[in-house]
N, CA and C atoms as an extended XYZ file, in Angstrom:
321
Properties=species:S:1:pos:R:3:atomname:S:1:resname:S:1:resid:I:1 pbc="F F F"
N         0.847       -1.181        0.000 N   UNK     1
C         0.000        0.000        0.000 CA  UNK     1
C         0.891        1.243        0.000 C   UNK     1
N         0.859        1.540        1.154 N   UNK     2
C         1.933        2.644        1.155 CA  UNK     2
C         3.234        2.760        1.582 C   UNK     2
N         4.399        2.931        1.351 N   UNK     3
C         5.826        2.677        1.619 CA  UNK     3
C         6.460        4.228        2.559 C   UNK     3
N         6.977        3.419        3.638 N   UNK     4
C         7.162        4.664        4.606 CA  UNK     4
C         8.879        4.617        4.788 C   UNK     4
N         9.570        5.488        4.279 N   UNK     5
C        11.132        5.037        5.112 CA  UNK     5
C        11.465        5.325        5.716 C   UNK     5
N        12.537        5.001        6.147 N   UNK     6
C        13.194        5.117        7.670 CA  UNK     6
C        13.478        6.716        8.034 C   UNK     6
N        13.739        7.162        7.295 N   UNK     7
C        13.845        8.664        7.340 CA  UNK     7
C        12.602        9.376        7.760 C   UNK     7
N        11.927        9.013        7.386 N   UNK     8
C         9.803        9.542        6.996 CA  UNK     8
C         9.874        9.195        8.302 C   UNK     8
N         9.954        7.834        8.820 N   UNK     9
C         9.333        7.443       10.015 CA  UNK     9
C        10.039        8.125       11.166 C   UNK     9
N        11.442        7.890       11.101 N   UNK    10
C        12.256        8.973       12.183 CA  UNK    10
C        11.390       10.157       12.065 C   UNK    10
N        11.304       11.083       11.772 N   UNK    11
C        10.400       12.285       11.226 CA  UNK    11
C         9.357       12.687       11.621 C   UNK    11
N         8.446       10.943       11.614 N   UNK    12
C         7.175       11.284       12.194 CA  UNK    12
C         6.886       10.882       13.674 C   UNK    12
N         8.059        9.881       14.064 N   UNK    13
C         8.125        9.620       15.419 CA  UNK    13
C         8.659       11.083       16.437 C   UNK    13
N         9.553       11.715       15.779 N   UNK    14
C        10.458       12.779       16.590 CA  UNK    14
C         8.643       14.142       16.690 C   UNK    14
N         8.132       13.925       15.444 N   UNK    15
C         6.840       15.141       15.658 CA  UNK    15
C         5.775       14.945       16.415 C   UNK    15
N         5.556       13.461       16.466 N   UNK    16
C         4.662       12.685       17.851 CA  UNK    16
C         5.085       12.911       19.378 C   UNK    16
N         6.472       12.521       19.387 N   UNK    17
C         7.181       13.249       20.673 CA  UNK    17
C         6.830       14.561       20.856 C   UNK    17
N         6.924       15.397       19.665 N   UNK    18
C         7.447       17.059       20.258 CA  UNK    18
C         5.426       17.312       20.581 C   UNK    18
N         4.557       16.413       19.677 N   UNK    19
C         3.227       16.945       20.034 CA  UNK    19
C         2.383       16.209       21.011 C   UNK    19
N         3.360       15.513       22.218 N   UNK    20
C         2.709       14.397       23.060 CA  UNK    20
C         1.577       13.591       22.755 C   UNK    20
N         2.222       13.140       21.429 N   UNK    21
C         0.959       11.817       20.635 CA  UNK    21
C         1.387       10.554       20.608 C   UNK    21
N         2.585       10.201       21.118 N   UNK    22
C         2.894        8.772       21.403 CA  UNK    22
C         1.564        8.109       21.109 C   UNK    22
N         1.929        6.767       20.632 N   UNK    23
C         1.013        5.948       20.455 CA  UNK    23
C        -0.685        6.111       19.428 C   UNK    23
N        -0.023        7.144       19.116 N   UNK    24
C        -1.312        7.543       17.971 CA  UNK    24
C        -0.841        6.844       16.416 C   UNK    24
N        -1.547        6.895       15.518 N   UNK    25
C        -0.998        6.724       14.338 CA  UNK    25
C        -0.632        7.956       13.332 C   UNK    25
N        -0.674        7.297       12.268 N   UNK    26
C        -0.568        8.540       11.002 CA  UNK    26
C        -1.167        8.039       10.265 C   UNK    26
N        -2.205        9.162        9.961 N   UNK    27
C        -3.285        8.441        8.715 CA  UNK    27
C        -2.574        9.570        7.382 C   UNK    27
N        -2.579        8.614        6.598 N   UNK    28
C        -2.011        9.126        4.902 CA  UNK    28
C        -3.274        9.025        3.881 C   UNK    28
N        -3.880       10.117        3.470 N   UNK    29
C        -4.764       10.189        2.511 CA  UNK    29
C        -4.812       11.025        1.963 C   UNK    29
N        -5.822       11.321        1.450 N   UNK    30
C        -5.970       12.142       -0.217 CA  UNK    30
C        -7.297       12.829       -0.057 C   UNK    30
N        -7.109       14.463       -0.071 N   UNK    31
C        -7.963       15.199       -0.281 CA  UNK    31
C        -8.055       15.645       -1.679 C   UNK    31
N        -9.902       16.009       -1.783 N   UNK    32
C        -9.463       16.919       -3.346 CA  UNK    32
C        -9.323       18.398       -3.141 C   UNK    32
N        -8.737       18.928       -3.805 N   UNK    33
C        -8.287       20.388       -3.938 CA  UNK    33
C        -6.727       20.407       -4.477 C   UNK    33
N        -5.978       21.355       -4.986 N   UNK    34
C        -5.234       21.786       -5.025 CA  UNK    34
C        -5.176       21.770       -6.521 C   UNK    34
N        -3.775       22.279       -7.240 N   UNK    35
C        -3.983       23.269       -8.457 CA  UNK    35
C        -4.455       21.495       -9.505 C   UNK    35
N        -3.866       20.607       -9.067 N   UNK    36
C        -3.590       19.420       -9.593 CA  UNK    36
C        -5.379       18.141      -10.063 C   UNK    36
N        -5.692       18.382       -8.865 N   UNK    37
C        -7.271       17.811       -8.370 CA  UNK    37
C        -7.074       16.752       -7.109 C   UNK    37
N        -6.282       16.312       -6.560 N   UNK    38
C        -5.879       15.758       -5.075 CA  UNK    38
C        -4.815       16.479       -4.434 C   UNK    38
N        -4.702       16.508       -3.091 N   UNK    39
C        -3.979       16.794       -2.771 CA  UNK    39
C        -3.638       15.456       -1.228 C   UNK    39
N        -2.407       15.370       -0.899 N   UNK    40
C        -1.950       14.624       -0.149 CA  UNK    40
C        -1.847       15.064        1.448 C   UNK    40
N        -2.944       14.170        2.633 N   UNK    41
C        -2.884       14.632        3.867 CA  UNK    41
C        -2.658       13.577        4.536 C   UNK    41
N        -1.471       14.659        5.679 N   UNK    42
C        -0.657       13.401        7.099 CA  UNK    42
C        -1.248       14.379        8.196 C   UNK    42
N        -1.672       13.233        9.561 N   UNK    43
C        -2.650       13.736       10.380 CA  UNK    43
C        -2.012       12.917       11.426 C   UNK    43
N        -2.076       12.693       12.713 N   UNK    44
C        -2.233       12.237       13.779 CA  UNK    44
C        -3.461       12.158       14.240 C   UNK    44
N        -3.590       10.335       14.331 N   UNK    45
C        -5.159       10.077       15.116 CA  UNK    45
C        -4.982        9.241       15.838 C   UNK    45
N        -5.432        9.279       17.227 N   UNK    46
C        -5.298        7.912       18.300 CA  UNK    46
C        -5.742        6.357       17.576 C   UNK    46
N        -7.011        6.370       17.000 N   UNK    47
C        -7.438        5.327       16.509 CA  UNK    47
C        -7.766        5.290       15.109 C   UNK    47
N        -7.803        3.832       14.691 N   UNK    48
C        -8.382        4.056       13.081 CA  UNK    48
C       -10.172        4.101       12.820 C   UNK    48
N       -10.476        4.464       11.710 N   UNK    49
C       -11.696        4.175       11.339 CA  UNK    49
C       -12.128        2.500       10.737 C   UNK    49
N       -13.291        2.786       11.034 N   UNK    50
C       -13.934        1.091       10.469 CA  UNK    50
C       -13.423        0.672        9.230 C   UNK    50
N       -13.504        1.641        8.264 N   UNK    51
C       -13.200        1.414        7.246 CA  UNK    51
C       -11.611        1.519        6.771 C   UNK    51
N       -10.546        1.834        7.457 N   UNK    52
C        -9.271        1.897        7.282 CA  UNK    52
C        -8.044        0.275        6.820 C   UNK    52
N        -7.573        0.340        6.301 N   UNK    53
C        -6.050       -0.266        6.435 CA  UNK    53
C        -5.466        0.263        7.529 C   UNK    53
N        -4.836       -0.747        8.117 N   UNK    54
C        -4.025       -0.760        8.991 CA  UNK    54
C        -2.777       -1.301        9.004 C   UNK    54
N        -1.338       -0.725        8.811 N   UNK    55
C        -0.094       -1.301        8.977 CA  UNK    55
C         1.011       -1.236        9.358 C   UNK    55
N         2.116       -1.280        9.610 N   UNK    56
C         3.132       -1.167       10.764 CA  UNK    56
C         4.094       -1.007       10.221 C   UNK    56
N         5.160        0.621        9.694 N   UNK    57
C         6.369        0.411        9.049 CA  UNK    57
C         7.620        1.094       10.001 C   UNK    57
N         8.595        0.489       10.146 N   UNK    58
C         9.540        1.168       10.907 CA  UNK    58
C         9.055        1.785       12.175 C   UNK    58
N         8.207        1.226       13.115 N   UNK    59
C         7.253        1.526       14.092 CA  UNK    59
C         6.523        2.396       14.216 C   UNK    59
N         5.904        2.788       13.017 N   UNK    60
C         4.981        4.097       12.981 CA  UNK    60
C         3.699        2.782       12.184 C   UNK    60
N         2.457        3.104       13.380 N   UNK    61
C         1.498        2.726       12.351 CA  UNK    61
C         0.376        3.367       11.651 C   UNK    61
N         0.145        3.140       10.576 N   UNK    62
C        -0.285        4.026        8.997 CA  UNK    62
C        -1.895        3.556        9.426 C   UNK    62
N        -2.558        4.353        9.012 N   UNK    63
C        -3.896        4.285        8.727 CA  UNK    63
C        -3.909        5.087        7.595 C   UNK    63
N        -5.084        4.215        6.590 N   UNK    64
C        -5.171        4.792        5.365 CA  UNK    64
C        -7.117        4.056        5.258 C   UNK    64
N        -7.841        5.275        4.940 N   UNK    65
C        -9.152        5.238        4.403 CA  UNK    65
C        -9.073        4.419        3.064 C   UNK    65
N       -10.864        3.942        3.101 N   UNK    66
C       -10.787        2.891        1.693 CA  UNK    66
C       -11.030        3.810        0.631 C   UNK    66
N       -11.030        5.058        0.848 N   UNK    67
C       -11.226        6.391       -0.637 CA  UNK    67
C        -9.483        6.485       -1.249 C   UNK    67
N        -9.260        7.054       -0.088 N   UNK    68
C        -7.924        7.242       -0.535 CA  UNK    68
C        -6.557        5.981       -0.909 C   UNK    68
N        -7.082        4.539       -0.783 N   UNK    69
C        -6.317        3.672       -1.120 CA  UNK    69
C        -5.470        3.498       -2.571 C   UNK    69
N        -6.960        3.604       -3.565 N   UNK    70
C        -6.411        3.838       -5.163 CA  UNK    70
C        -5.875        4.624       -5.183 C   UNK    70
N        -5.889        6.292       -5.195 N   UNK    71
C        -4.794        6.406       -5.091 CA  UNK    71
C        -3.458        6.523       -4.463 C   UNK    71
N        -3.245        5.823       -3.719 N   UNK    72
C        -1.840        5.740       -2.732 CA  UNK    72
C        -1.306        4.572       -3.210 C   UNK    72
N        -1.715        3.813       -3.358 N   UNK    73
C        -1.266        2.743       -4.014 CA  UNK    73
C         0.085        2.203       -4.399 C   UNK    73
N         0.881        1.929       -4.120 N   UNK    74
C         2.678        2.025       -4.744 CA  UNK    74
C         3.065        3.341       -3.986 C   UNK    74
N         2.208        4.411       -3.580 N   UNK    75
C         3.351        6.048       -2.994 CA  UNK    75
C         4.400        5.408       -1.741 C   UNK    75
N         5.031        6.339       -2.298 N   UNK    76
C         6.392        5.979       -0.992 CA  UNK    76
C         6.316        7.381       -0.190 C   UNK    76
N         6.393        7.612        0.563 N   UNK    77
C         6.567        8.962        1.639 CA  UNK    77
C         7.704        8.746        2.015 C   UNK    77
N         8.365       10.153        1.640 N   UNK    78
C         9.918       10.291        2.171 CA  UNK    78
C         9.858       11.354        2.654 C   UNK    78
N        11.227       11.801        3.470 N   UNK    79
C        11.440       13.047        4.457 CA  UNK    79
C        13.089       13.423        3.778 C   UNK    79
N        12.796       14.362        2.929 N   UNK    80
C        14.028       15.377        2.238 CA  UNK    80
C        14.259       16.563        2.513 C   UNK    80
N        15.523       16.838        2.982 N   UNK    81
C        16.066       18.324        2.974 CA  UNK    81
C        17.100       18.841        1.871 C   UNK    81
N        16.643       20.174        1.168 N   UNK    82
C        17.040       21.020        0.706 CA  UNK    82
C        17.755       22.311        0.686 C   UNK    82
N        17.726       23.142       -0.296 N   UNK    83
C        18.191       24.645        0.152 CA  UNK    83
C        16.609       25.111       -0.108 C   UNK    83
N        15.358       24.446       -0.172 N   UNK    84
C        14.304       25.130       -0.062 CA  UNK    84
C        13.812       24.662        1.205 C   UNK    84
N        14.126       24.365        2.472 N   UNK    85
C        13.437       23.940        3.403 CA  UNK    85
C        13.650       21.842        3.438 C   UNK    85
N        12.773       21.857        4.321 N   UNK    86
C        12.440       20.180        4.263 CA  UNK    86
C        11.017       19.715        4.419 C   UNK    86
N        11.136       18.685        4.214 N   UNK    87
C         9.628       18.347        4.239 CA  UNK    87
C         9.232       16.804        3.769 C   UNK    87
N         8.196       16.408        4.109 N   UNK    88
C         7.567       14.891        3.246 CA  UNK    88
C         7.378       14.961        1.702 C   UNK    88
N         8.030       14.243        0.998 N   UNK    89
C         7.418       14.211        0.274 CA  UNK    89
C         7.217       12.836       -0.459 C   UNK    89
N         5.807       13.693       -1.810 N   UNK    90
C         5.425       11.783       -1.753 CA  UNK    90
C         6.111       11.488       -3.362 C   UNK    90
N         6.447       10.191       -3.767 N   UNK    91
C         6.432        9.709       -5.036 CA  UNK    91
C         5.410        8.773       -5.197 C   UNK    91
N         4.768        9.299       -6.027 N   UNK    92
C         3.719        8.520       -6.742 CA  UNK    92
C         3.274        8.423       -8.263 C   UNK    92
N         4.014        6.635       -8.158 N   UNK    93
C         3.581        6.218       -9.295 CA  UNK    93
C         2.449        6.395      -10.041 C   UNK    93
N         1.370        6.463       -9.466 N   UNK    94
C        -0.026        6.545      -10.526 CA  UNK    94
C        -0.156        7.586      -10.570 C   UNK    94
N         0.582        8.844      -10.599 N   UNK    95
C         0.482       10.433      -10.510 CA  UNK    95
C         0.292       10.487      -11.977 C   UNK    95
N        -0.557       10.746      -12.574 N   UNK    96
C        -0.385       11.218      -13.868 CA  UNK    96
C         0.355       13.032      -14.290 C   UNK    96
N        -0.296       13.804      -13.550 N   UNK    97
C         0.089       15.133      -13.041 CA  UNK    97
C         0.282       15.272      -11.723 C   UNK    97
N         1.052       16.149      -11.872 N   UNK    98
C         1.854       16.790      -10.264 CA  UNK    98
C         1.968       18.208      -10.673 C   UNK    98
N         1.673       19.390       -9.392 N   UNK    99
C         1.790       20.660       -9.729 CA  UNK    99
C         3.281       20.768       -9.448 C   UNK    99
N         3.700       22.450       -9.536 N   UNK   100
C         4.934       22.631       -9.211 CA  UNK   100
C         5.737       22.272       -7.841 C   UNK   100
N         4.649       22.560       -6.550 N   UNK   101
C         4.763       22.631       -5.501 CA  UNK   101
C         5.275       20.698       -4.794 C   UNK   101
N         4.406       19.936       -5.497 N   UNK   102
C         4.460       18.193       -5.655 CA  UNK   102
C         3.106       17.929       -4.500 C   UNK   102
N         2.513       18.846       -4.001 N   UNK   103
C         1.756       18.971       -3.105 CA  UNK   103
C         0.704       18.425       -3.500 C   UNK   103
N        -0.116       18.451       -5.030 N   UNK   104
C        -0.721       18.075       -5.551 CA  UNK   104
C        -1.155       17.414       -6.853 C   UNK   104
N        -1.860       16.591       -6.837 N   UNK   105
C        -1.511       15.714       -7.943 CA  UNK   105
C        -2.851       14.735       -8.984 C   UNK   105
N        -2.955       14.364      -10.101 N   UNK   106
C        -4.023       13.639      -10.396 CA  UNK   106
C        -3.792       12.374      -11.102 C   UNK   106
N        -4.833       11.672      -10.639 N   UNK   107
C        -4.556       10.110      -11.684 CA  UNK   107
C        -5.479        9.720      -12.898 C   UNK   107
């Protein structure tokens, strides 16, 4: 489903610490909006929904809705730094378009 690396997960464990959410997850899904027609959202939630995937990478566990599955599908979430800042970002294969920003995207 979705591919998290070790970097991503360091990343999201160190932002759980700094926001006393231990033991919550990270749900990875897909809103619509942005210049593209989806855009990509990471959240902290104690529990999953009925309808979620549930899975365990590098000890962060992922919740992902059954909307947003197609497209996540193959994405990998990584954590890169630049001379523009740092940040998550996603690669995704079934992206047909991606705006400039990579923030948003369509299949």
């Amino acid at each position: 489903m979705v591919t998290l690396t070790e970097k991503a997960a360091e990343m999201v464990k160190a932002a759980m610490a700094k926001e006393k959410v231990d033991g919550f997850g990270l749900r990875v899904g897909v809103v619509g909006g942005g210049c593209s027609g989806f855009q990509y959202h990471l959240a902290f939630e104690e529990a999953p929904g009925s309808d979620d995937g549930v899975f365990e990478q590098h000890g962060v566990t992922i919740f992902v809705d059954a909307a947003s599955r197609e497209h996540l599908a193959g994405v990998t979430v990584d954590y890169v730094t630049g001379l523009h800042g740092a940040g998550f970002k996603f690669l995704n294969p079934n992206a047909s378009r991606t705006c400039g920003c990579g923030s948003s995207f369509a299949t």
